[in-house]
Every structure is written in C-alpha cells, then in structure tokens.
N, C-alpha and C positions, 0 to 999 in steps of 0.2 A: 721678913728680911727687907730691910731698903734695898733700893735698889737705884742705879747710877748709870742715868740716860746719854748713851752718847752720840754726839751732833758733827757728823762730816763736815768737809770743808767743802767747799766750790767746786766741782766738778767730779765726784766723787759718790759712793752711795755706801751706805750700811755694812756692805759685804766686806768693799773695800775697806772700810773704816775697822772691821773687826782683823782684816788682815794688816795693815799698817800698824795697831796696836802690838803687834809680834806675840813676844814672848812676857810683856805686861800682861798681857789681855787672862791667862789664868791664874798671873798672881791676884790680879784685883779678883778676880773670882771666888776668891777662897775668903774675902772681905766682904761682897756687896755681891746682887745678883745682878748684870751687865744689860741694857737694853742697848740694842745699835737702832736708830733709827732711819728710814731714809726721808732723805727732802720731797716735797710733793712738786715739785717744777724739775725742767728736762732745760739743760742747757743745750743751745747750736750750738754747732758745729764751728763760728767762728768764734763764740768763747772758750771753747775748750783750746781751739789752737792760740789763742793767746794768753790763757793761762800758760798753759804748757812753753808757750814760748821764754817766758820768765821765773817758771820752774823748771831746773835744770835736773829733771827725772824721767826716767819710763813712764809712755802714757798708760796709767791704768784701766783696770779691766769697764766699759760699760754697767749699766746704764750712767751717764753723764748728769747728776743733778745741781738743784741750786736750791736756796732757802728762801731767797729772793731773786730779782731782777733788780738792779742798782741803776738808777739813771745815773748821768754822768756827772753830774755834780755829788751825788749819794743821797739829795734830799727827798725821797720817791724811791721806798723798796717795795715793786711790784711784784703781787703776789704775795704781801708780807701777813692777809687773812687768812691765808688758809694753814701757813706755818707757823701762826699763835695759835689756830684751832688742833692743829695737829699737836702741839706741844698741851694743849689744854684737856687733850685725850689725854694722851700718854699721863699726865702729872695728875690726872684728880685719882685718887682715893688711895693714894698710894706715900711713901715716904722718900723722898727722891731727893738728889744731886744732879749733878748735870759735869758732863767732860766734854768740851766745846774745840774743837780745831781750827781757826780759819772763821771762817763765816761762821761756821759752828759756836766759836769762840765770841762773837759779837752777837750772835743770836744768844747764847749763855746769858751775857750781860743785859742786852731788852729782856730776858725772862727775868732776871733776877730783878729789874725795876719794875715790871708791871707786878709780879709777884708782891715786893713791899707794898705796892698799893692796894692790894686786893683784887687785880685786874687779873689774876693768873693762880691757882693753886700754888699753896706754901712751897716753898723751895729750903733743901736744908744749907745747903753750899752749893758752888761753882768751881772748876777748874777750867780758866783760860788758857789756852796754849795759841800762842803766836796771833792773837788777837787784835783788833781796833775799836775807837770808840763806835759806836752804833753814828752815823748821822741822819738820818729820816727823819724828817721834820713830826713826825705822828710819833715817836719816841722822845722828840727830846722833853715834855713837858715832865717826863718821869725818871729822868737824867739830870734835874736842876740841884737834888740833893745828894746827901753821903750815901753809897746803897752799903747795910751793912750786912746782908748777906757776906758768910765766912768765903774768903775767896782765895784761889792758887794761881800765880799766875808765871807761865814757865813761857821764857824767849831764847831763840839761839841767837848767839851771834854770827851764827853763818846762816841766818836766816836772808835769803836774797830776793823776799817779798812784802814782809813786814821789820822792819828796823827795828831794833831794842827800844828807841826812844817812843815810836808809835804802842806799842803792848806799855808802855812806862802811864804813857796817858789815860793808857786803860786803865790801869787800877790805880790810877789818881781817886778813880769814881768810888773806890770802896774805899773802905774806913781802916784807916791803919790799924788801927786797935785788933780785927780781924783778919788781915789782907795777909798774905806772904808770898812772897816773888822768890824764884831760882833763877836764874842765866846761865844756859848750857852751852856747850860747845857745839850741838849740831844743826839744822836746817830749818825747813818749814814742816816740822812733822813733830808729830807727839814722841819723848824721849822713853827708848825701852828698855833700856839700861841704865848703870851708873845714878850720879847725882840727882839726872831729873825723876828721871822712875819711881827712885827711894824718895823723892817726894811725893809724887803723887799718890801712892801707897800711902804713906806715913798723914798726910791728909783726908785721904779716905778713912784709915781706922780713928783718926781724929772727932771727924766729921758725924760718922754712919749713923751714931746715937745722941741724944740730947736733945735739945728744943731746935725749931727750925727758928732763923731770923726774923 
C-alpha cells in the first residue's frame, strides 16, 4: 500500500500533527497508510514565543520542533542535512506522497526538486498547504526549472502567516499541466472539512496509484 508522509510545520511534532489533522486523519486512512513524522531539530523557547505571537492559537502540546533553523535572510537552513537524510530514510523503498504544513509544506517542495533530480527517492505527488517558496541558497540550483511532480496546493484566506499571494508563488514552481490549488476559508492549518478536505482526499485517491513523476 503507499503510503503518504506527513511533514509538521514550525514548532510542532508528529503527534501534534496527527491531532490537527482531526477528523481527515481516518478518512485518508481508508485511502493510503499515513506516516506522521517528526523534525529532527528542537526549537527555543524564543522561537516558539514568536511563532505563537503571530499565530493566534493555543500553544500546543511539546516537544517544540523544526526542519530547519532559517537565518534571517532564509538563504542558510541550518540543519537542513539531517532533514533530507531523515526524509531519505523514510522515502526509500517505499511508494510515497508527501502532506507538508508550513515548513512542512516548503520542505515538500525541496523534496519534490531534489527527487526530480535523482538526489532523493522517487516521489509520487505533493500536497502543500499554506506553504512558501524554499530560499536556501543549497536548494535553489534544483528550483531553476518546472517541477512536475503532481501537486495540491490548498491556502486560507484567513491564513494570518502566509498570504494567498506567497503559497500562489509556490506552485508557480510546478507545472500547470499537473498542479491544482483550492482557497479555503480558514487559517494556518490543514482543512478537515468541507471544500479543502474533499480535496485532499479526492487527490490522494488520484495520486496513490500510477507512475511517479
């Protein structure tokens, strides 16, 4: 059975991320068998309070992680080898996707260009939700072209961390031919109902089977 890796956002871990999926989290399961992974970096204490200052939610439960460390420009994600090695576990020998949140969601996108290049086990699709483009200069030589990995890519408009128009940029990078975007109505969180969900869904049974990109 494939099976459809998914990637927390910023401050967040596995657990959390299989509880945020709500009441998705067993419909995809009746599709795909679900891997939550966690990030191998521990965010301080004063990134967490500034995430949280700009997302206007309950702090969730510990451990506090991250995919990388982003210098301030973004050109320098520190720590960004042992989050391609962790992803180069999890992906080899297996038939996989990827459901990216957040960082999660911009980590999706470097997997799906080093993948094309042969730098990463095959990928069969991507679902970005509330994503940016990658900037790390160690990424962008495999960001110059179309990535045509089949891709989903879902934004809220009350998203009050990533803007519509930033996730728009995002899959600028994939190939229309493949790419389909939703615009929901709710926040910085993976949608568990309604319009978005039925996407996500309806792209997974899309996806699960056929050739990878």
């Amino acid at each position: 059975m494939p099976k459809l890796i998914v990637l927390h956002g910023h401050t967040m871990n596995a657990a959390v991320m299989r509880q945020h999926l709500g009441s998705l989290a067993p419909l995809l399961e009746r599709e795909i068998e679900l891997v939550f992974l966690d990030a191998p970096h521990t965010c301080d204490e004063a990134q967490v309070d500034r995430v949280y200052s700009v997302w206007k939610i309950p702090r969730m439960a510990p451990p506090y992680l991250m995919w990388w460390d982003s210098s301030d420009d973004g050109r320098e994600y520190r720590g960004w080898d042992e989050t391609r090695e962790r992803l180069r576990a999890a992906m080899t020998g297996g038939d996989v996707g990827l459901l990216g949140l957040s960082q999660g969601a911009i980590l999706s996108c470097a997997v799906a260009a080093l993948s094309e290049h042969g730098e990463l086990p095959p990928l069969r699709f991507a679902i970005l939700v509330a994503g940016r483009t990658p900037r790390a200069d160690v990424l962008q030589p495999f960001l110059k072209g179309t990535l045509r990995t089949p891709s989903l890519h879902i934004r809220g408009r009350a998203d009050s961390m990533v803007p519509v128009t930033t996730s728009e940029e995002l899959a600028d990078h994939f190939d229309e031919a493949t790419r389909e975007t939703v615009t929901w109505e709710g926040g910085h969180r993976v949608p568990t109902s309604g319009e978005g969900a039925e996407a996500i869904l309806e792209f997974v049974r899309k996806h699960r089977s056929g050739p990878t990109a």
